[in-house]
C-alpha positions as CSV (number, residue, x, y, z in Angstrom):
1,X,79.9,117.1,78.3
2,X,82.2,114.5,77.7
3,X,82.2,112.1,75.2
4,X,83.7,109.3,77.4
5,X,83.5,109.2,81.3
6,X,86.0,106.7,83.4
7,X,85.1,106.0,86.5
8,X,88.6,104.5,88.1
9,X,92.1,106.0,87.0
10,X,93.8,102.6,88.0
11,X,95.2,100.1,86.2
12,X,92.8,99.9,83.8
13,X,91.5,103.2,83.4
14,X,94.6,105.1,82.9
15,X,95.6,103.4,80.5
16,X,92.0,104.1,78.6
17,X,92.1,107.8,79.4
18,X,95.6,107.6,77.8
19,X,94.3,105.8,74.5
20,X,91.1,106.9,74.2
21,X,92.0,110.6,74.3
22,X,95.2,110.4,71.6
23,X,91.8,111.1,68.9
24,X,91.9,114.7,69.9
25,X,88.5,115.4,68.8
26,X,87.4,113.2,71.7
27,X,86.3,114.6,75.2
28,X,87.5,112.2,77.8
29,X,86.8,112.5,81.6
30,X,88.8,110.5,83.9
31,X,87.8,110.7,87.7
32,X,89.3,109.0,91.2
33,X,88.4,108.7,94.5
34,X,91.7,108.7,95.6
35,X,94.6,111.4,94.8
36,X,97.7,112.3,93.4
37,X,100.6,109.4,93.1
38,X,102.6,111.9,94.5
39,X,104.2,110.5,97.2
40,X,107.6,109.3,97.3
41,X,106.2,105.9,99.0
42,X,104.9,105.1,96.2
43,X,107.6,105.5,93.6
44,X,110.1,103.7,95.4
45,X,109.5,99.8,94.9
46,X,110.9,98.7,98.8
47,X,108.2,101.3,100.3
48,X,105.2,99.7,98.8
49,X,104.2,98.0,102.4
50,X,103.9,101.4,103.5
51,X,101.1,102.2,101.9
52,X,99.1,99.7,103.6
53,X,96.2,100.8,105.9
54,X,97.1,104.9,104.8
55,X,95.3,107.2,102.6
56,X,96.3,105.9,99.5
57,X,94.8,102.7,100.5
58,X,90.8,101.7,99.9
59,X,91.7,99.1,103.0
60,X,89.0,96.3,102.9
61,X,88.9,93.2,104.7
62,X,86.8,89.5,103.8
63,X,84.4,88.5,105.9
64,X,85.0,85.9,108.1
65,X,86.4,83.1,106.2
66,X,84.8,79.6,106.2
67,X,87.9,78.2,105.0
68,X,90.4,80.2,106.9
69,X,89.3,79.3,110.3
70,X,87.1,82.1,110.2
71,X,89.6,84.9,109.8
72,X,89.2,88.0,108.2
73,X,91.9,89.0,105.5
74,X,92.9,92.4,105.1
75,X,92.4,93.8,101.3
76,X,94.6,96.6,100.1
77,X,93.6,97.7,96.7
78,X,95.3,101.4,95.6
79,X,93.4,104.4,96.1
80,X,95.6,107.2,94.0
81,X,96.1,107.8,90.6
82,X,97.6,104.5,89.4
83,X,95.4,102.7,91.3
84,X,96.7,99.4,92.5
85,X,99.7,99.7,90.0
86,X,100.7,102.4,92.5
87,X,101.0,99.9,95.0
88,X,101.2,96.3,94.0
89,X,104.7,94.2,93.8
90,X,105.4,95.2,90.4
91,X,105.7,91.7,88.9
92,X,104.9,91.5,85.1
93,X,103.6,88.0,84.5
94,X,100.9,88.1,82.1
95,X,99.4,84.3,83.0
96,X,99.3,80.7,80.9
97,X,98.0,80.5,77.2
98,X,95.4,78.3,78.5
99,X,93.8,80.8,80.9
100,X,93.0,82.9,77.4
101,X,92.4,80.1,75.5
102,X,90.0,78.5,78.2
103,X,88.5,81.9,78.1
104,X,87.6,82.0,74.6
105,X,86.4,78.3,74.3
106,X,83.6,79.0,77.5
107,X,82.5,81.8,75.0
108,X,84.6,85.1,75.6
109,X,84.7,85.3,71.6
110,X,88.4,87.7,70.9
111,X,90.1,86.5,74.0
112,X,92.4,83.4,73.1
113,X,95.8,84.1,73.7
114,X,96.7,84.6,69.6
115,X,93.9,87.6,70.1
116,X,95.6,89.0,73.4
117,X,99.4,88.5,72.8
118,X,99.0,91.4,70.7
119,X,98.0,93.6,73.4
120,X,100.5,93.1,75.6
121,X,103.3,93.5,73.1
122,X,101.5,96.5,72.7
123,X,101.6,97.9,75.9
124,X,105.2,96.7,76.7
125,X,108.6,98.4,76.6
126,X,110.7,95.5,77.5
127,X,114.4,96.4,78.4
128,X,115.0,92.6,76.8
129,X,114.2,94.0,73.3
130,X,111.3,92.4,70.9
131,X,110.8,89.0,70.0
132,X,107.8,86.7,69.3
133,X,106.6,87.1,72.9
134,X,107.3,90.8,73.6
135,X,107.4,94.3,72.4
136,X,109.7,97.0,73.4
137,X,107.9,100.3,71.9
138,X,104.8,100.6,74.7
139,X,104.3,102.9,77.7
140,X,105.2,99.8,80.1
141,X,108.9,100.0,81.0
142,X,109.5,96.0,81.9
143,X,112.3,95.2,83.5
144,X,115.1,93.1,85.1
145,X,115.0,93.4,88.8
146,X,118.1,95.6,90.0
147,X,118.4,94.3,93.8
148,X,119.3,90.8,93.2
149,X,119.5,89.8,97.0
150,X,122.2,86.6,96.7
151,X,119.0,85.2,98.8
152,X,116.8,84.7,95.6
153,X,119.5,83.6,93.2
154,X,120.0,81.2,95.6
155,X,115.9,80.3,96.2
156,X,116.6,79.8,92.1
157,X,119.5,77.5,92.3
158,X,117.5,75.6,95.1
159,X,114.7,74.9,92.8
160,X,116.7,73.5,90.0
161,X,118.6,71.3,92.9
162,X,115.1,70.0,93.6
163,X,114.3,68.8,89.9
164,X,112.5,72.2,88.4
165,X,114.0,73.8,85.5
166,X,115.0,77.0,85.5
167,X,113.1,79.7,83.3
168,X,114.8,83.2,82.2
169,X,111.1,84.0,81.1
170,X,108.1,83.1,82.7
171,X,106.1,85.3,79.5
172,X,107.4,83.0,76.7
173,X,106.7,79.6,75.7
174,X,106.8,78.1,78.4
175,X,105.5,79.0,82.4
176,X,106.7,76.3,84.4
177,X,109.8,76.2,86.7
178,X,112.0,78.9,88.9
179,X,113.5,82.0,88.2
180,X,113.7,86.0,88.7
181,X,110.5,87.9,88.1
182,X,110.6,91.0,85.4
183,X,109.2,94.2,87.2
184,X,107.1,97.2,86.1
185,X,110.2,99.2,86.6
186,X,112.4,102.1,85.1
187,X,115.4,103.2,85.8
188,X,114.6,101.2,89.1
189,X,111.5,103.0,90.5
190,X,107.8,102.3,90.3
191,X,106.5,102.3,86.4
192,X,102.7,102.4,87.0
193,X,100.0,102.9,84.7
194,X,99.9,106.5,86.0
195,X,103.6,107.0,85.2
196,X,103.6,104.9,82.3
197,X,100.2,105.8,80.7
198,X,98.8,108.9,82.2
199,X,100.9,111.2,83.3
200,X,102.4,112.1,79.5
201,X,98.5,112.3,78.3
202,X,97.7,115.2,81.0
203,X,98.7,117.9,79.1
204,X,96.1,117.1,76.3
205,X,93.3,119.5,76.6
206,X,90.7,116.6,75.4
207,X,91.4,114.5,78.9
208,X,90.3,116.2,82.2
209,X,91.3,114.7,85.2
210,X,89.5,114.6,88.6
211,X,90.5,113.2,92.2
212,X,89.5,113.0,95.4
213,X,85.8,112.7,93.8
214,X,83.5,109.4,94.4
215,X,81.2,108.4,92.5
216,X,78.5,107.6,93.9
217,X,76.6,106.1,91.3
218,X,75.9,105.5,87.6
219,X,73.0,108.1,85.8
220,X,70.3,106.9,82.7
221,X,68.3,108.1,80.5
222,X,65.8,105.2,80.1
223,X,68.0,102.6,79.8
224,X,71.0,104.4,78.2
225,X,73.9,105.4,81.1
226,X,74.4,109.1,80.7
227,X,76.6,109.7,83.2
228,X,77.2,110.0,87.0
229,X,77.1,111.4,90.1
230,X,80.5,112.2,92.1
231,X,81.1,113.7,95.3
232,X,83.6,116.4,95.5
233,X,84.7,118.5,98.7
234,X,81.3,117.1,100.1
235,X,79.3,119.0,97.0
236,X,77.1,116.4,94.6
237,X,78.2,116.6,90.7
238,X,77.0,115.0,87.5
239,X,79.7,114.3,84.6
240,X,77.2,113.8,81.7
241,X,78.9,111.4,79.2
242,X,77.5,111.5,75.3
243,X,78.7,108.3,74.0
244,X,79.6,105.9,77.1
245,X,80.5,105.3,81.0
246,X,83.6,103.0,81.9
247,X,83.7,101.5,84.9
248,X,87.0,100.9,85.3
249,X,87.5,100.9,89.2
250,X,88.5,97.4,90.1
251,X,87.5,93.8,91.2
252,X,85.7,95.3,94.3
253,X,84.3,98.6,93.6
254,X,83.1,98.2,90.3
255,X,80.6,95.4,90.8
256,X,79.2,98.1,94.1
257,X,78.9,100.7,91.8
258,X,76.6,98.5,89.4
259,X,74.7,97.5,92.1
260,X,74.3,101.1,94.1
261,X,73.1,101.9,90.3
262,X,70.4,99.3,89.8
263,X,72.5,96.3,88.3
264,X,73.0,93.5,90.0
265,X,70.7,89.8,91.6
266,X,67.4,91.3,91.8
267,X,67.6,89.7,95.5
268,X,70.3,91.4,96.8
269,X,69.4,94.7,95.2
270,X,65.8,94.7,97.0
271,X,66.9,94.2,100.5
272,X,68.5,97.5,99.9
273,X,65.2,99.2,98.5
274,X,67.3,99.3,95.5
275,X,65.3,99.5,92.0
276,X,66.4,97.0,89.7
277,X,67.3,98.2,86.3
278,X,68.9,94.7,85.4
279,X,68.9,91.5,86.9
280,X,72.4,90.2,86.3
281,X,74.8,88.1,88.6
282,X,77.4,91.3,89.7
283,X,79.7,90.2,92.4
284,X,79.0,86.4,92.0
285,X,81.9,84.5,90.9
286,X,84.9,86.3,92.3
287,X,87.8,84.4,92.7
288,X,91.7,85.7,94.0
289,X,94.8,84.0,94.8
290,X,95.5,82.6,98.6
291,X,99.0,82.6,99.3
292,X,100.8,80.7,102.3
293,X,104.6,82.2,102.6
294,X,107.0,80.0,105.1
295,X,109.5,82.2,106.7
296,X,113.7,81.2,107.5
297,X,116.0,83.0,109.6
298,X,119.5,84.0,108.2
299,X,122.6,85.2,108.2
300,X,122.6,86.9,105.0
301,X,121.5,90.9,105.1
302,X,118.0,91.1,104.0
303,X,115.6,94.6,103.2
304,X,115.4,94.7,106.7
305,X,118.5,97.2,106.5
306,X,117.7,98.6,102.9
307,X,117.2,102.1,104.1
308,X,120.5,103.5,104.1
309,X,122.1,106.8,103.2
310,X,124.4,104.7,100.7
311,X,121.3,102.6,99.4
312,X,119.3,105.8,98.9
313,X,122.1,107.4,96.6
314,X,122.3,104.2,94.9
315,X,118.4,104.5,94.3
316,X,118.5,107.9,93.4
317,X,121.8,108.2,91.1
318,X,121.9,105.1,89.1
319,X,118.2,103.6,89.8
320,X,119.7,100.1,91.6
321,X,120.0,98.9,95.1
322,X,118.1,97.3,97.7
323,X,115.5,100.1,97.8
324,X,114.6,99.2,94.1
325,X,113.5,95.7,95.2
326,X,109.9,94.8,94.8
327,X,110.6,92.2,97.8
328,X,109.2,89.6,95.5
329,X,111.9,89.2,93.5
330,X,111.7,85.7,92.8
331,X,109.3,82.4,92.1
332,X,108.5,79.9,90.0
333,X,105.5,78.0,88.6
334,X,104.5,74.2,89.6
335,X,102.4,71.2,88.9
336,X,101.2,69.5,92.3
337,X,100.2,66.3,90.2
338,X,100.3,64.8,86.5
339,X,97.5,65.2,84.3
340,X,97.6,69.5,84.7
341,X,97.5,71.2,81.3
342,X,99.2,73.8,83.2
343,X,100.8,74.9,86.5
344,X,98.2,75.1,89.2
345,X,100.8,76.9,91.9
346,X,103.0,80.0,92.0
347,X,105.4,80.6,94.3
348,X,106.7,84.2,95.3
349,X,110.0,84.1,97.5
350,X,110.7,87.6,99.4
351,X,114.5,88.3,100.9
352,X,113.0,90.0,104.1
353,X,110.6,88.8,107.4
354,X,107.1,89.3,105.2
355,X,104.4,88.7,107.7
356,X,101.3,89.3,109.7
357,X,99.6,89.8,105.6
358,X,102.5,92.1,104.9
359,X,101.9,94.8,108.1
360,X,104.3,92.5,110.1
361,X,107.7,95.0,110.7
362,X,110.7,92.6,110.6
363,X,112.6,92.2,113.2
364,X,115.4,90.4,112.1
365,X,117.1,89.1,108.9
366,X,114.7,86.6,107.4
367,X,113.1,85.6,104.1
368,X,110.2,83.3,102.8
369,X,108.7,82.2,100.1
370,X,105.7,80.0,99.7
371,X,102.6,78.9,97.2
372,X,99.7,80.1,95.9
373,X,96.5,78.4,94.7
374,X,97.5,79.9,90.8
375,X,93.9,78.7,89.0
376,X,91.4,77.7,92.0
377,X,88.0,76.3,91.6
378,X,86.4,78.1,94.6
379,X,84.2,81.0,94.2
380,X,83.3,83.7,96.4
381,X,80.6,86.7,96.3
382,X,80.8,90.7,96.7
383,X,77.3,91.9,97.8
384,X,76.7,95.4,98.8
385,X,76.5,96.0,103.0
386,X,74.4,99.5,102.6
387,X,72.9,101.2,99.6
388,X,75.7,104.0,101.5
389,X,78.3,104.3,98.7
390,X,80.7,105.0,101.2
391,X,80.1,102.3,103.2
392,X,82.4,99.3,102.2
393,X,81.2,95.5,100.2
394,X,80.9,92.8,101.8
395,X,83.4,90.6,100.5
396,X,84.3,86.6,100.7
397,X,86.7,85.1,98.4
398,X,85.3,81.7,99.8
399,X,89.1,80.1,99.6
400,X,89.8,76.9,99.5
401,X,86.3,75.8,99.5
402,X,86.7,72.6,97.3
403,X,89.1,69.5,97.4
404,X,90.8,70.4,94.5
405,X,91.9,74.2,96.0
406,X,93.1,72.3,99.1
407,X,94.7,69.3,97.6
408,X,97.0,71.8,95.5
409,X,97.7,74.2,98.4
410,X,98.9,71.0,100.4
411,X,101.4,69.6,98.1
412,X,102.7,73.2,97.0
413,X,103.6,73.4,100.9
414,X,105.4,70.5,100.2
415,X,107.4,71.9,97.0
416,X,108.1,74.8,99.3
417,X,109.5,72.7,102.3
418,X,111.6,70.5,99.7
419,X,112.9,73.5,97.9
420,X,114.2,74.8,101.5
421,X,115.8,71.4,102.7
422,X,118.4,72.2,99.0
423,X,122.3,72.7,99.8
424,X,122.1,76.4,97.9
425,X,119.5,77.4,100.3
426,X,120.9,75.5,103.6
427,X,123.7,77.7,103.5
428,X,121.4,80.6,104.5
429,X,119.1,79.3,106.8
430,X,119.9,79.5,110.1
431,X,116.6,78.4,111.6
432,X,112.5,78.8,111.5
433,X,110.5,81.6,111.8
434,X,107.4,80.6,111.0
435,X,106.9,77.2,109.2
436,X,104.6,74.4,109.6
437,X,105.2,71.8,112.3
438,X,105.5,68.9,110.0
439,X,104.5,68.0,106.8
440,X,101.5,65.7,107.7
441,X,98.2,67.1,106.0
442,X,97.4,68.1,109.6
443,X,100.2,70.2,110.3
444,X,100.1,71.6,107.2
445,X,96.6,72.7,106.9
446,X,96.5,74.2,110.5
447,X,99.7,76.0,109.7
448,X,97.5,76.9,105.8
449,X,94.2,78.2,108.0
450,X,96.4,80.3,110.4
451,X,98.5,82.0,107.8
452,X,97.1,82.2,104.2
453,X,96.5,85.5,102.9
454,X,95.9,87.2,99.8
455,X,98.1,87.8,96.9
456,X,96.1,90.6,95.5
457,X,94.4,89.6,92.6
458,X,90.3,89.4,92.9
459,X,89.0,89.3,89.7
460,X,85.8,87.8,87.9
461,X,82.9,89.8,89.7
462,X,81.6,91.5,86.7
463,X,82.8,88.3,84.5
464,X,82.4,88.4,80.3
465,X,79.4,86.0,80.0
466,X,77.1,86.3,83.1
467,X,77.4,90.0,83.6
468,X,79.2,91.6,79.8
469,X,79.8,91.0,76.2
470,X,82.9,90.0,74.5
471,X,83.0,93.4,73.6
472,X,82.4,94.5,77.5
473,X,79.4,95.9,77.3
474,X,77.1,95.4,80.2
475,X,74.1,93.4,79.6
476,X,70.5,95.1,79.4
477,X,71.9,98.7,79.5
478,X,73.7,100.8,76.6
479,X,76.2,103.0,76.8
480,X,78.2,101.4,79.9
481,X,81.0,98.7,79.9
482,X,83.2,97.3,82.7
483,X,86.8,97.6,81.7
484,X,89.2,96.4,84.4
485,X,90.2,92.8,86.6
486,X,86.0,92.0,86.8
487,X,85.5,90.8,83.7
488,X,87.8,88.2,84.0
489,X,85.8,84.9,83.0
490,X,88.0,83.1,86.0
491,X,91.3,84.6,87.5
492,X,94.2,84.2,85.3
493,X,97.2,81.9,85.9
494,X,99.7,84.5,87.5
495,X,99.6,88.0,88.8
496,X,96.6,90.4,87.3
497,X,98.3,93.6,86.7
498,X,99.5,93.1,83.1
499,X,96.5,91.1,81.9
500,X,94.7,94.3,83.5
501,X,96.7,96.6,81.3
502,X,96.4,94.1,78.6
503,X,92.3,94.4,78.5
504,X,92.4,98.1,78.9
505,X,94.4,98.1,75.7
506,X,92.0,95.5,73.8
507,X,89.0,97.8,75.5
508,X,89.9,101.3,74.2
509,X,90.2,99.1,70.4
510,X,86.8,98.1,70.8
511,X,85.7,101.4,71.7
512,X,87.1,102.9,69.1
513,X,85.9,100.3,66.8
514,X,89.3,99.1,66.0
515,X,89.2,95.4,67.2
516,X,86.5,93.0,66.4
């Protein structure tokens, strides 16, 4: 018997296995579908494309796409200790102040930004030092990127030749303009929650640890989760939990979970002969960054040639080098119009051919950058497609579904295409690869339909409000919270990873009683 079971040792539930089981009169039970991070793939920033479509990869895909042209978008979420911090882009961006404030005003009482800053100062061991803004004593190496392609310092000096200041620090006062992006990186390889969070708590003989097992579903005693059933080497196995279950296994699979369980729109569960046990809106509401990257051709050596014998000794011996790129080294933050209390598009710029939704191989030297929609207004669903728990969610992130969504994807193309046409970054480009036509909204949105894709951050299907607490606690059910990128009230202003880490660290306070 445990006294806490996890379901999810990603970004979220690592890092609550790891606090949660420091009170060594605890019993804490941590269990993944996936297994071990130990590949080298996954350690070594350049190699994260790799993982795409393999085992260490849950590999969804959208439904057709209403406003996509009716394409399907491949999903990638991490299926390995570490979760999706074993295979994102390792940027640390944490969001605006207003996404937490915005939060707290529609209700999400202890989640302003004054409340949350805390928390991530917490978790952070920035290789900047402390200050107002960061911490430097946390599991969460932070750091500067140590590939600095000449491409991106010059994507930087571009933006600041086409009007936008530069900023050294995109988790300060202020968001808005372009720079380099901090990484979740020490001494230049991955630093994942596993690595960061986990892996030193192992040894604890409170925190058992188990992989390769899927849960199937959640177990109650009346209305009390007490537990739940996992699948292990094809045998069926309950993990009985005394005081509470954490679902802590992501944007897509935590919402399926609830409903496979009984939680979930009464509808959707009875097509499935599924009894309900609560009638609450899981899976409604999710939300995820589109992102439309413009490639150039150049002259300049990209990542394309990164994996050398010399760049794997710089890698291994002093932790720099083109292999310790996250390929999204750079970006900036923008405001398509006046009147934004903050910027509503991000930009990620890449020195290599990034294509085809990542899968693309490159074939010559070429980089790109582009926007993303950074705070849209369309929301899209997660329903279940079986009552199978193997079988994958249906999924549509619905993007770009209102004017506003498409009015600030058009003129971020339009930052992008100005930002390329700058002297710094002329002297690189040698020609197109894959840009629009023209800049009429014609050209644009045909080349927006044809090559938007995700950035990899779905959050807000199991949002605080509709579906938990403040506290996380799901409604009409003790003993069970959702801890993870779902109970996001709407998706935060920047990449989700370290506001991820940042409510596991608020989470395993108010589990422990220790935050309000």
């Amino acid at each position: 018997m445990s006294h806490y079971v996890i379901v999810g040792a990603g970004s979220a539930g690592c890092v609550l296995a790891a606090r949660l089981s420091e009170d060594p009169a605890v019993q804490v039970t941590l269990i993944e579908a996936g297994g071990p991070d130990s590949a080298q793939e996954i350690h070594i920033p350049a190699a994260f494309p790799q993982l795409f479509k393999s085992e260490y990869d849950w590999d969804f895909s959208s439904e057709p796409e209403p406003g996509l042209a009716g394409r399907r978008i491949y999903l990638p979420r991490g299926k390995m200790l570490g979760g999706s911090s074993s295979m994102n882009a390792m940027v640390y961006i944490r969001g605006n102040r207003a996404d937490y404030d915005g939060w707290a005003a529609e209700g999400a009482t202890g989640w302003g930004f004054n409340d949350v800053l805390a928390y991530f100062r917490r978790a952070e061991n920035n290789e900047r030092g402390e200050d107002q803004f960061h911490g430097k004593l946390g599991p969460l190496s932070v750091c500067e990127g140590r590939s600095r392609n000449p491409l991106m310092d010059a994507f930087v000096q571009a933006g600041v030749q086409a009007g936008y200041p530069a900023n050294p620090d995109f988790n300060a006062a202020e968001q808005d303009g372009v720079g380099l992006f901090q990484n979740t990186q020490r001494n230049g390889m991955r630093c994942s929650t596993a690595v960061a969070y986990l892996h030193p708590a192992m040894a604890r003989p409170n925190l058992r640890v188990i992989t390769d097992a899927l849960t199937t579903r959640i177990l109650f005693d009346g209305t009390r989760a007490s537990g739940v059933e996992i699948v292990v080497n094809g045998q069926v196995e309950t993990i009985h939990a005394e005081q509470e279950v954490i679902l802590a296994a992501g944007a897509y699979n935590s919402p399926q979970l609830l409903m496979l369980s009984g939680i979930g729109p009464a509808a959707d569960l009875a097509a499935f002969q599924i009894p309900v046990r609560a009638d609450l809106p899981v899976g409604v509401g999710l939300q995820d960054h589109p992102m439309t990257l413009m490639t150039w051709y150049t002259n300049t050596e990209t990542l394309m040639t990164a994996a050398t014998a010399e760049n794997v000794e710089l890698l291994t011996s002093q932790g720099r080098g083109p292999l310790t790129s996250n390929i999204g080294e750079a970006g900036g933050f923008f405001r398509t119009r006046d009147g934004l209390d903050a910027p509503d598009v991000q930009f990620h710029a890449a020195p290599v051919m990034f294509y085809q939704e990542g899968m693309g191989v490159p074939t010559a030297h070429a980089f790109g950058f582009g926007p993303c929609v950074l705070k849209p207004t369309s929301r899209g669903k997660l329903s279940l497609r079986s009552a199978n728990p193997r079988s994958k969610p249906r999924i549509t992130h619905n993007y770009f579904a209102t004017a506003e969504d498409r009015a600030s994807a058009l003129e971020g193309m339009r930052i992008g295409l100005e930002i390329a046409k700058q002297p710094a970054l002329q002297a690189h480009i040698t020609g197109p690869h894959q840009v629009p036509a023209s800049e009429s909204d014609a050209d644009l949105w045909d080349y927006i339909e044809r090559y938007t894709h995700t950035v990899y951050h779905p959050t807000s299907t199991c949002a605080i409000g509709p579906v938990v607490d403040p506290a996380l606690r799901v409604h009409g059910v003790q003993g069970l919270r959702v801890v993870d990128a779902s109970v996001m009230p709407s998706v935060v202003r920047g990449n989700t990873n370290a506001p991820t880490i940042m409510i596991a660290e608020r989470a395993a306070d108010l589990i422990r009683g220790a935050a309000s």
